[in-house]
C-alpha positions as CSV (number, residue, x, y, z in Angstrom):
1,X,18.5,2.8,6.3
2,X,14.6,2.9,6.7
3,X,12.9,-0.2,7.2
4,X,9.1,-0.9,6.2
5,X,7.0,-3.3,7.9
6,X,3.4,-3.6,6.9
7,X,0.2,-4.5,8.4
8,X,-3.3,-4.6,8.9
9,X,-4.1,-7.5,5.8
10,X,-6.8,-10.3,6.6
11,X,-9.3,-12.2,4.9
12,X,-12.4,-10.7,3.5
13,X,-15.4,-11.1,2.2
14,X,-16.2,-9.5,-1.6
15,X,-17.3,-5.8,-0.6
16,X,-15.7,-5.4,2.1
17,X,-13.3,-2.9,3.4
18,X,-9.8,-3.4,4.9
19,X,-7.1,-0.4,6.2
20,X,-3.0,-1.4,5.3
21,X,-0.6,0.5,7.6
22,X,2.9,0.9,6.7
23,X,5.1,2.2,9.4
24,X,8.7,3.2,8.6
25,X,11.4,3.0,11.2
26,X,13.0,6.6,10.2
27,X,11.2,9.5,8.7
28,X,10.2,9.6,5.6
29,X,9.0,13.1,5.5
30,X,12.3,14.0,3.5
31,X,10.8,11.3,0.7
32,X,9.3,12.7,-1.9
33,X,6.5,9.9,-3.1
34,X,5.7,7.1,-1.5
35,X,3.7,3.8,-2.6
36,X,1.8,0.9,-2.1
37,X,2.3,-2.0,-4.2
38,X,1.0,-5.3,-5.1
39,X,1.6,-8.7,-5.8
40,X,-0.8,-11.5,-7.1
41,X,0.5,-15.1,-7.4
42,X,2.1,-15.8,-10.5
43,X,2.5,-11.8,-11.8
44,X,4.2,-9.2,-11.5
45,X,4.4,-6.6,-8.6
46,X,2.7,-3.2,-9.4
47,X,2.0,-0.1,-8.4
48,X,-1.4,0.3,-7.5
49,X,-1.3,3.9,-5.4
50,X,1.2,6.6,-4.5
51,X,1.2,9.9,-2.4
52,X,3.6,12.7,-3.1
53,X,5.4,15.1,-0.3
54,X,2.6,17.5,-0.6
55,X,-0.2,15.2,-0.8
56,X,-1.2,14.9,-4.2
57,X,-2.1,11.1,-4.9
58,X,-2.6,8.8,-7.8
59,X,-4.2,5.4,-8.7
60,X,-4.2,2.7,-10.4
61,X,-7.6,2.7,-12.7
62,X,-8.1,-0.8,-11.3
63,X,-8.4,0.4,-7.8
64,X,-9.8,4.1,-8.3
65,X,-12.9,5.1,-6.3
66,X,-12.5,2.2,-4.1
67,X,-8.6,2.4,-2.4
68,X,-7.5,5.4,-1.6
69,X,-3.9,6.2,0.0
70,X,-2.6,8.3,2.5
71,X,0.1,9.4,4.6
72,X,1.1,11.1,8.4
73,X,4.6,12.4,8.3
74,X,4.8,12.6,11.9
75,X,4.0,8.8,12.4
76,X,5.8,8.1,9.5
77,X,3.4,6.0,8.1
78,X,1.3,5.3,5.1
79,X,-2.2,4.1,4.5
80,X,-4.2,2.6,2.4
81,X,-7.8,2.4,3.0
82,X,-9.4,0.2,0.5
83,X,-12.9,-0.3,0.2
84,X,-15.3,-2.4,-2.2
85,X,-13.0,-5.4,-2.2
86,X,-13.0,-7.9,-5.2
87,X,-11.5,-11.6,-5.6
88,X,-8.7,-9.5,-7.8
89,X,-7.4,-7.7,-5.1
90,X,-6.1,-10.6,-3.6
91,X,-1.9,-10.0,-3.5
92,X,0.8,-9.4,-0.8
93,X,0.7,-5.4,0.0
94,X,3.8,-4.1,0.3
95,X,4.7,0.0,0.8
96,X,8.3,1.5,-0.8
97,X,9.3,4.4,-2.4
98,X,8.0,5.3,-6.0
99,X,10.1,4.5,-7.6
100,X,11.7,1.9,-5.5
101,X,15.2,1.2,-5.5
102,X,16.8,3.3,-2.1
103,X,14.7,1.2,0.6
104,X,14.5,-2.2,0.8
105,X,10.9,-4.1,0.7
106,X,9.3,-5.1,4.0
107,X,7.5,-8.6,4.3
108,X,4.4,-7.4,2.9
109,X,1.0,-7.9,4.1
110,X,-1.7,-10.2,2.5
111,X,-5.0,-9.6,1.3
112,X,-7.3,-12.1,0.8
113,X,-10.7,-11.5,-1.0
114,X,-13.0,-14.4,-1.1
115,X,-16.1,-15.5,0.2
């Protein structure tokens, strides 16, 4: 069973620019798209970015232009590089599958945007 653990969250000022690292603890070159989500307090987790086996990406319109998600099948990781940061991008960061179901969720990482 792969595990996720997350990293790299902080507190930041409005524009600034933080880099999430998810690192898996098997390989995750055999899965096909993988994701980062995010959850606010009080809504829903979403999906705000994923990254397909042969590196085709999408994003959320909230987020597009300014995070942008990435992934090193030999580290077995996945990033997300997220610049231009805004109050609204506060959440826990969390990395899974797209969709998720087969691994289980890591702790997350937060993000906090304020100045």
């Amino acid at each position: 069973q792969v595990q996720l653990v997350e990293s790299g969250g902080g507190l930041v000022q409005p524009g600034g620019s933080l880099r999430l690292s998810c690192v898996a603890s098997g390989s995750i070159a055999s899965i096909n798209t993988m994701g980062w989500y995010r959850q606010a307090p009080g809504k829903q987790r979403e999906l705000v970015a994923l990254i397909d086996i042969g590196g085709n990406t999408n994003h959320a319109d909230t987020v597009r232009g300014r995070f942008t998600i990435s992934r090193d099948n030999a580290k077995n990781t996945v990033y997300l590089q997220m610049n231009s940061l805004k109050p609204e991008d506060t959440a826990v960061y969390y990395c899974n599958t797209v969709p998720w179901g087969t691994v289980g969720w890591g702790q997350g990482t937060q993000v906090t945007v304020s100045s």
